[in-house]
C-alpha positions in Angstrom: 69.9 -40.1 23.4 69.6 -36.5 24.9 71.0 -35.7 28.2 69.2 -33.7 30.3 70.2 -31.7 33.7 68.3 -30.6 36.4 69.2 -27.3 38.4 68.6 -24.9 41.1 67.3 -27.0 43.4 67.7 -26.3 47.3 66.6 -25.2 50.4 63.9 -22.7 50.8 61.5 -21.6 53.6 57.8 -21.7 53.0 56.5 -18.8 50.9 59.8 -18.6 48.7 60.6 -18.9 45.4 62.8 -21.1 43.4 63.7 -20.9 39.5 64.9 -24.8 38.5 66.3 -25.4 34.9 67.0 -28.1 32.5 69.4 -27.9 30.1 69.5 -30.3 27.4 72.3 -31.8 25.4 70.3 -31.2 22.0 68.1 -29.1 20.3 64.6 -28.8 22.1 62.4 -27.3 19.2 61.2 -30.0 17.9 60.6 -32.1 20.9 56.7 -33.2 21.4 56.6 -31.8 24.8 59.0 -31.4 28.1 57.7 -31.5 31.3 58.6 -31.5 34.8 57.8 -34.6 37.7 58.8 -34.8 41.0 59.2 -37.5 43.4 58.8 -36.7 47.7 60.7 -39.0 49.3 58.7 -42.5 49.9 56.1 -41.5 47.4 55.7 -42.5 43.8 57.0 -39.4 40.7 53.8 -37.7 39.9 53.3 -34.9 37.3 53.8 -31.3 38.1 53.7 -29.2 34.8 54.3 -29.8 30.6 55.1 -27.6 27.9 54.6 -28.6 24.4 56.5 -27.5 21.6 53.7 -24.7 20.7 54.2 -23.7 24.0 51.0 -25.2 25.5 51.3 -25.7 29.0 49.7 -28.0 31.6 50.0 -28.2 35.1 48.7 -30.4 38.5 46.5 -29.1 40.3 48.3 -28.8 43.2 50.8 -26.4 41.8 48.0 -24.2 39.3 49.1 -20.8 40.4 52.0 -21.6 41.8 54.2 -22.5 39.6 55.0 -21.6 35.7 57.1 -23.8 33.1 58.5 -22.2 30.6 61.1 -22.7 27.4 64.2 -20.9 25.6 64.9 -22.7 22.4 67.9 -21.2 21.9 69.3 -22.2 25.1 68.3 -25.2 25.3 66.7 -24.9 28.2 63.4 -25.5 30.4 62.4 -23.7 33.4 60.2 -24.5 36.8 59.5 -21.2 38.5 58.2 -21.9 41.6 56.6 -19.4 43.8 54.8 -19.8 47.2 56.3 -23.1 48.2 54.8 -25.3 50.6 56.4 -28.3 52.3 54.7 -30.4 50.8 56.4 -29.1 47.6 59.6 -31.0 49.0 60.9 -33.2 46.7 63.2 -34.6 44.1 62.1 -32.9 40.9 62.9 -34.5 37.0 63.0 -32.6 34.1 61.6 -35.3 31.0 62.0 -34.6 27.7 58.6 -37.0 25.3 59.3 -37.1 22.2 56.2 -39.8 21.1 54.3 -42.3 23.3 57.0 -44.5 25.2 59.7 -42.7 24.3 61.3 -40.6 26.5 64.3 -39.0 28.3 65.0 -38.0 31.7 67.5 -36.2 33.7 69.0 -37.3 37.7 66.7 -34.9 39.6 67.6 -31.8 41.8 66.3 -31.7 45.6 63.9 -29.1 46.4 63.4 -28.9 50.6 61.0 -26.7 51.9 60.7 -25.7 55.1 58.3 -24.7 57.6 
């Protein structure tokens, strides 16, 4: 099964930026989609943002805007740019790679803390 490995993760004061990345252990281009979840402490994972393997992207509507996800085939790689954080932005956030329904991989998170 693929690994996958969130970083860039960290502190940041409200109205920053932050780049994360995920770099997988395999080949990306032919993955259904990968996408990116995050989890605030106490609080169930929710969506934040997909890209499929066309390159379509999807995002909550809390971060429309905000944020942009992105791929690099030939790194391997996925990326969360994140611009105009909020607090409420803080988090844990997952990188996911879905290959069909049910059938999916996901890295250990990287911590995202933004202040006020």
């Amino acid at each position: 099964q693929m690994q996958l490995v969130e970083s860039g993760g960290g502190l940041v004061q409200a109205g920053g930026s932050l780049k994360l990345s995920c770099l997988a252990s395999g080949s990306i281009s032919g993955i259904n989609a990968m996408g990116w979840y995050r989890q605030p402490t106490g609080k169930q994972r929710e969506f934040v943002a997909l890209i499929t393997s066309r390159s379509r992207t999807n995002y909550a509507d809390s971060v429309t805007g905000r944020f942009t996800i992105s791929r690099d085939n030939a790194k391997r790689t996925v990326y969360l740019q994140m611009n105009t954080l909020k607090p409420e932005d803080t988090a844990v956030y997952y990188c996911a790679a879905h290959y069909a329904p049910g059938m999916d991989s996901w890295g250990k998170g990287t911590l995202v803390t933004v202040s006020s």
